[in-house]
N, C-alpha and C positions, 0 to 999 in steps of 0.2 A: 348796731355796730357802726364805727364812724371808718369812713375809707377816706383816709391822707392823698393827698396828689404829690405833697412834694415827697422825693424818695431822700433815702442817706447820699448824704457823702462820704464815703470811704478813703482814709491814706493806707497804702499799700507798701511799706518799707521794708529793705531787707539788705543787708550786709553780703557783700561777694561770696560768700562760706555758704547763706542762705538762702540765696537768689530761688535755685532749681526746689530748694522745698514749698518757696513762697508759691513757683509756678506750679508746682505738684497740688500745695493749699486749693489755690484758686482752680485747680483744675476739679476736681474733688466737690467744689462749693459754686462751682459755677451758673447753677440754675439759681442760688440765690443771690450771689454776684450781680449776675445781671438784670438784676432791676434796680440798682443802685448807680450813684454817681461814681467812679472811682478814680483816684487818685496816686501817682505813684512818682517817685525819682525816674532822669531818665532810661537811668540802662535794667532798673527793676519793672516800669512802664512796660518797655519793648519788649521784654523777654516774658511779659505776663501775655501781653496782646498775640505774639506770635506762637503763642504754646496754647493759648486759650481759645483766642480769637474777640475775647473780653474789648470795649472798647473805654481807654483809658488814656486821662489825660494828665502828660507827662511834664513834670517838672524839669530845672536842671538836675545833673548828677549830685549826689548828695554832697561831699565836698567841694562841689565851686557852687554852691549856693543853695542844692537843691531842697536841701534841709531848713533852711531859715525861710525858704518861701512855705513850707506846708507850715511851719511854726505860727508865720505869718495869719494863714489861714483858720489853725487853733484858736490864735489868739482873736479874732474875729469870731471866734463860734462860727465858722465856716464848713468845721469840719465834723462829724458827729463820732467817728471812731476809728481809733490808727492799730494798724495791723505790724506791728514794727521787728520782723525775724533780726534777733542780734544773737552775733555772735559772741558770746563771753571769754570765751576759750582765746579770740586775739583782739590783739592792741588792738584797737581803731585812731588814727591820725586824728580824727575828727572826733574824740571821744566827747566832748565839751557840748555839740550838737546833738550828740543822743540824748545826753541828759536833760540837755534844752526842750527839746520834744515833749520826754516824762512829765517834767517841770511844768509845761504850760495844759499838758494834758489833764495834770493833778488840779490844775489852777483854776482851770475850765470845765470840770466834771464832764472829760471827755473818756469812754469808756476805751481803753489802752490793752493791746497785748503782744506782748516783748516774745512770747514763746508759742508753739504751734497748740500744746495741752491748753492756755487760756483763749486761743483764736479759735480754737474751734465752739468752746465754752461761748464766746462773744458772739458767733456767726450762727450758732442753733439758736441763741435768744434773741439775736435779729430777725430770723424767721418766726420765732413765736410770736412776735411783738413786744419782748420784753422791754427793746430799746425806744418806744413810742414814746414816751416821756420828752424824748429830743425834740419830737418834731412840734411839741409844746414850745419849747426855749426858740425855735426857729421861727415861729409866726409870724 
């Protein structure tokens, strides 16, 4: 059996409507959380770190930029997998950036989950090792 040193990076995204189920998520998944890098916007960061106690580093808020920096990091294969709670049900101002996210996720065979039924799907196959293959691409 081969043991990886480097661990994931995780994006941790979530919409105002979402925020408390994301902290609910990661509170839930926390023993496999943390042995990851994680990633998050600012006010979805803080409000993960103070519910969790998770240590996660925060971008800006998603509309003044926060979103075009993790894209950034997508698009670098920086990132191994985005956890992204949206809500459908409203507008978003910022609609153009979610999609952007999907877009470069799709682009970069980054494994993506928009809803909590495929985040949990993504975050039991990270504990299996499903998602090993990344750490191939990252060498």
């Amino acid at each position: 059996m081969i043991v990886w040193l480097k661990f994931m990076n995780i994006a941790l995204i979530a919409h105002d409507e979402k925020k408390q189920l994301m902290a609910d998520f990661c509170i839930a998944y926390k023993s496999i959380l943390q042995k990851h890098t994680l990633f998050a916007t600012a006010t979805t960061g803080t409000i993960i770190e103070e519910e969790t106690g998770l240590s996660v580093y925060k971008f800006f808020p998603g509309p003044l930029g926060g979103s075009q920096q993790i894209e950034a990091r997508i698009a670098c294969n920086e990132i191994d997998m985005v956890i992204f709670f949206r809500d459908p049900s409203t507008q978003q101002n910022y609609e153009p950036d979610v999609n952007s996210i999907i877009r470069f996720c799709d682009a970069n065979n980054i494994p993506v989950a928009t809803n909590i039924a495929t985040a949990e799907m993504l975050i039991k196959g990270l504990e299996r090792g499903d998602l090993d293959w990344r750490k191939l691409i990252n060498k």
